[in-house]
Structure formats: C-alpha cells, structure tokens
C-alpha positions as CSV (number, residue, x, y, z in Angstrom):
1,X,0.0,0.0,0.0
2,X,1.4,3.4,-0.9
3,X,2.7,5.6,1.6
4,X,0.3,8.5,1.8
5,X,1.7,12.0,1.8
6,X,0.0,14.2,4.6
7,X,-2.1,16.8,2.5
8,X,-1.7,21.1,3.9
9,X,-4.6,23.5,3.5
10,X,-5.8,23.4,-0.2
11,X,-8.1,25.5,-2.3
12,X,-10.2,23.4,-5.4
13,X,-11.6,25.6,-8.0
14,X,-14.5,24.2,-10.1
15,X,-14.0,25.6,-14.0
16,X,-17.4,26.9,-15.1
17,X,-16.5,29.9,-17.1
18,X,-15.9,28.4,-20.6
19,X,-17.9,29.4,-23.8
20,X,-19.8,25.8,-24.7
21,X,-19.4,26.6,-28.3
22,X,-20.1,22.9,-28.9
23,X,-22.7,22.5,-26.3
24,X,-25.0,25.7,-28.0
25,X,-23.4,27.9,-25.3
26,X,-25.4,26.0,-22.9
27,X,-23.5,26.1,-18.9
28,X,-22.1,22.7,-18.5
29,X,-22.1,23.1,-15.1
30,X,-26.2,22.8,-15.0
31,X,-26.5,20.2,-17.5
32,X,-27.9,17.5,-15.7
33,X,-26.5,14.0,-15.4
34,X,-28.2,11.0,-13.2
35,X,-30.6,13.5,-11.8
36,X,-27.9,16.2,-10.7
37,X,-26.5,19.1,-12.5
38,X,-23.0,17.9,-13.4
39,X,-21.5,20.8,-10.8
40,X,-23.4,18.6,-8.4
41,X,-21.5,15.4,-9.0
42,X,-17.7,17.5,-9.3
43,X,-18.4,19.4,-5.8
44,X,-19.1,15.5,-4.1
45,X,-16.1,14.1,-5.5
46,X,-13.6,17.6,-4.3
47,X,-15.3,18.4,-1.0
48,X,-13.8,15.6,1.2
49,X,-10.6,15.9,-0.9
50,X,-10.1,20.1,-0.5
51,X,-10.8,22.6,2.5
52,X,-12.7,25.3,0.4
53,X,-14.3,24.9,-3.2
54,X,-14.4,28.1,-5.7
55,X,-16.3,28.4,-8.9
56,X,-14.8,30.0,-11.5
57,X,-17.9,31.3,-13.9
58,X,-18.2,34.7,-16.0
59,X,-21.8,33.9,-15.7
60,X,-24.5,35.5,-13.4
61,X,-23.6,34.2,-9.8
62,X,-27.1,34.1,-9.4
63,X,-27.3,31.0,-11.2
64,X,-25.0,29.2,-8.9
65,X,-26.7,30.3,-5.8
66,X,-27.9,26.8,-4.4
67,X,-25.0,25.2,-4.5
68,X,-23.4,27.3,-1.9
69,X,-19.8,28.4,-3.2
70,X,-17.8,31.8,-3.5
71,X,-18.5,32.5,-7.3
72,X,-15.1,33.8,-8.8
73,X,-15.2,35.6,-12.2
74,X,-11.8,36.1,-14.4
75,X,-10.2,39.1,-13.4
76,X,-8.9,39.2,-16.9
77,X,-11.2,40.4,-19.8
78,X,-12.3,38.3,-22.6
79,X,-12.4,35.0,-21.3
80,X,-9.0,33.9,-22.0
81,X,-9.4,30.5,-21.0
82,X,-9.3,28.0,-18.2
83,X,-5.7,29.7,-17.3
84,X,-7.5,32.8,-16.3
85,X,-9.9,30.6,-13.7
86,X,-6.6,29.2,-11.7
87,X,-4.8,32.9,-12.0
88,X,-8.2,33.8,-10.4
89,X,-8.1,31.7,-8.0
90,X,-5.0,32.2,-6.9
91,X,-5.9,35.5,-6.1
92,X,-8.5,34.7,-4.1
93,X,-7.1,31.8,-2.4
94,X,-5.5,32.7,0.9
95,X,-3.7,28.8,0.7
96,X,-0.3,28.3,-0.7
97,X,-1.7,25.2,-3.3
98,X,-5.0,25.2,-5.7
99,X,-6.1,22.9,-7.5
100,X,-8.3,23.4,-11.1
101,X,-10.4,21.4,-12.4
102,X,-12.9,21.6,-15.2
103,X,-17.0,21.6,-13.9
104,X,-17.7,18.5,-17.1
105,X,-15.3,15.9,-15.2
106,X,-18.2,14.3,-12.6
107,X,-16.4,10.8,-12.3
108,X,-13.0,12.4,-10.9
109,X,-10.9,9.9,-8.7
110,X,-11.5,10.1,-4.4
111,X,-7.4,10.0,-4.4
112,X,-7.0,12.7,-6.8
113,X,-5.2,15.3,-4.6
114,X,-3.9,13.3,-2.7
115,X,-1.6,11.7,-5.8
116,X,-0.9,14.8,-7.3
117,X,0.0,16.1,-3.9
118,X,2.4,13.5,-3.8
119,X,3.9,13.9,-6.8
120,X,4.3,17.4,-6.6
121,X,6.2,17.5,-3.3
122,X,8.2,14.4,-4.5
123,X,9.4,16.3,-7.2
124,X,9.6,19.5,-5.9
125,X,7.7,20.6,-8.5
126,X,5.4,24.2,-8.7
127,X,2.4,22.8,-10.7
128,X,1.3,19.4,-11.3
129,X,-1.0,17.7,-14.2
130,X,-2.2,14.4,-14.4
131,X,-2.1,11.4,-17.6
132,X,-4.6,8.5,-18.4
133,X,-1.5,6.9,-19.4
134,X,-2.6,8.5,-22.9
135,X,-2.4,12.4,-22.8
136,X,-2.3,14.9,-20.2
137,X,-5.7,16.5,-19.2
138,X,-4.3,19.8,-19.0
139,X,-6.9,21.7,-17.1
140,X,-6.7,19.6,-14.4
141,X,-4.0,21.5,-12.7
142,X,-2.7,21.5,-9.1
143,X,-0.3,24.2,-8.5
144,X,1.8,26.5,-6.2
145,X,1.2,30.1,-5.2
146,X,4.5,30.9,-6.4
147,X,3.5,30.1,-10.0
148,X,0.9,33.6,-9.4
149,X,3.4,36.3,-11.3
150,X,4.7,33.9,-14.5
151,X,1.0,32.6,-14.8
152,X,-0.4,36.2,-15.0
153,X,2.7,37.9,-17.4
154,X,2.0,34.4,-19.9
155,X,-2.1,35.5,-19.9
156,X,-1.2,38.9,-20.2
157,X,0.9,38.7,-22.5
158,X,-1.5,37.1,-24.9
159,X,-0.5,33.3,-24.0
160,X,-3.6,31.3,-23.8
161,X,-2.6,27.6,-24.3
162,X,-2.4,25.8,-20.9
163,X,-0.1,23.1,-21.8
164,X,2.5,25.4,-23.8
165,X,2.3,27.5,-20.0
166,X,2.8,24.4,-18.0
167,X,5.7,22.8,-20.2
168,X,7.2,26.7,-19.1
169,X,7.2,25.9,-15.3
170,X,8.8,23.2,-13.4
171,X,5.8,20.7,-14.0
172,X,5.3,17.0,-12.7
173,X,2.6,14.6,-14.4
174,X,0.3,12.2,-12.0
175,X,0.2,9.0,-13.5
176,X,-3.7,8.1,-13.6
177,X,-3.4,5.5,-16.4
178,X,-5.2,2.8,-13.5
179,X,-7.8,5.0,-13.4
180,X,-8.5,6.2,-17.1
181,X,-11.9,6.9,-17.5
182,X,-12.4,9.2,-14.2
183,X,-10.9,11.7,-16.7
184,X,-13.9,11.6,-19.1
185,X,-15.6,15.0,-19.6
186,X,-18.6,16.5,-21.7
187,X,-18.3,18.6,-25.0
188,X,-20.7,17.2,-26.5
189,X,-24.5,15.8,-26.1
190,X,-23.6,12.2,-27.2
191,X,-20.7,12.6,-24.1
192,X,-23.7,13.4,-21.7
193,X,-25.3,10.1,-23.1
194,X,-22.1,8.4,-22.6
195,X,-21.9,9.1,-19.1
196,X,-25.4,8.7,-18.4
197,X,-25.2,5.2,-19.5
198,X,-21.9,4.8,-17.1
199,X,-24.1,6.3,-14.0
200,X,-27.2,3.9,-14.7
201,X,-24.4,1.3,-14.8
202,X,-23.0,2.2,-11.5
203,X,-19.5,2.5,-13.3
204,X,-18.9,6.0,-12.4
C-alpha cells in the first residue's frame, strides 16, 4: 500500500467559465447528469478531498446560488481561458496550493489530490498535471502560489494555451493511467449520453 503524503490546507476551483461553443453555449455546469447538475457530482467528489471549493464562472452568480460556493469571475477580460480561472483563484485563495479542475469531469478519482499532492512535493515541483497513461488533461492542474506572477505575465501577454504554460514551469505529471476513465468530460451531447449510460451502470 502506498505511503500516503500528509495533505496542507488546499483550495479546489470548479471551471465553469468556458464558452460551450459545442454544447449551443449551454452552462455545463447545469446540465444535468443521473438527476444532478453535473456541478453537483464535481463538488461531491472535491469536498472531502479540499478545504474550500471556488467556482470559477463569468456567468451570473445568481445562477449558482444553491450550490453554496464563492462565485469567482476572471479578473482578466475576454475569457481567456481556463488559465484565467486558476490565475483567479490564486488570487483569491489565501492557501499556498489550488487545485483546477474543469465543472464537465463528474467521475473524478476520491485520491485525486492526494496523488498529485504527492507527486508534486516528490518532485519539488510548482504545478502538477495528471495522464490517463494517454495524454495529459491539462486543465486539471494543481499548483503553487509561487506560480501567481509567471501565470499572470503568460495570460497577459497574450498566451492562452495551458499546456504550452505548463511545459514553461517546473511541472510534474500524476500517473492516472489505472484510473483512465475518471478523466472523461462532456463537450458534447452524445458525451452526456455516454456518461449517463456509465451512471445507470454504477461505473462511475
């Protein structure tokens, strides 16, 4: 059994600020999934994992109201991307480590933070991504304070590509390839099918 790595004070925030231009501009985070709104399912599988939970939206807080979190919007114009929801948060955060992950991903791991925890401080790394054993899901991101000034000049500067900003800082990869499809998200309606199949199934 793997040694667990004891876990300090960490901040999730819940991407929910993206355009949907394949959805019809609908908000993801509502879309229900197994009677739930997908936001619903994320916030489960974070809140015994984190100590506070933001959402990232550019949306009308109103809409978010029921579910109880601080409603963060970009602090950056134009919706630059899922970059500008962790430079948000990092703002906002008063703890040293957040951790960003997209509101379409409702079958994420129960160890999630607690591996890329690990493999951040085993590396000694300032940001950490995680792999299916395929490719990187890139806007699953868990990363230091001290990232806050390099983060900001990239997005400022007109850099919006999260991977070319992460291959820029000294960046570690969880291995999740045991655990593959907890990476699944929604982008389209036939991926909200998918996944409703995998909740009537129990397999999520």
């Amino acid at each position: 059994m793997p040694v667990q790595t004891a876990l300090p004070a960490i901040t999730a925030v819940i991407l929910a600020g993206g355009r949907a231009r394949r959805m019809a501009g609908a908000d993801k985070a509502l879309l229900p999934l197994a009677g739930r709104p997908l936001l619903a399912h994320v916030i489960a599988a974070l809140r015994p994992q984190v100590d506070m939970i933001l959402l990232n939206s550019n949306r009308a807080a109103a809409a978010y109201a029921s579910f109880g979190l601080p409603v963060i919007a970009d602090t950056l114009p134009d919706q630059p991307g899922p970059l500008a929801g962790l430079l948000a948060a990092l703002q906002a955060s008063t703890s040293d480590l957040v951790l960003c992950v997209p509101c379409d991903t409702p079958c994420l791991p129960a160890a999630l933070v607690q591996r890329m925890y690990t493999a951040l401080s085993q590396a000694a790394a300032d940001v950490c991504t995680v792999s299916d054993g395929e490719r990187l899901h890139a806007a699953i991101m868990l990363a230091h304070r001290r990232v806050q000034p390099a983060l900001e000049s990239y997005l400022i500067s007109g850099g919006r590509k999260v991977q070319d900003w992460l291959h820029s800082q000294k960046l570690v990869v969880a291995d999740f390839s045991d655990q593959s499809a907890a990476f699944s998200n929604i982008n389209t309606a036939q991926d909200l099918q998918a996944l409703e199949q995998r909740f009537s199934a129990h397999e999520c």
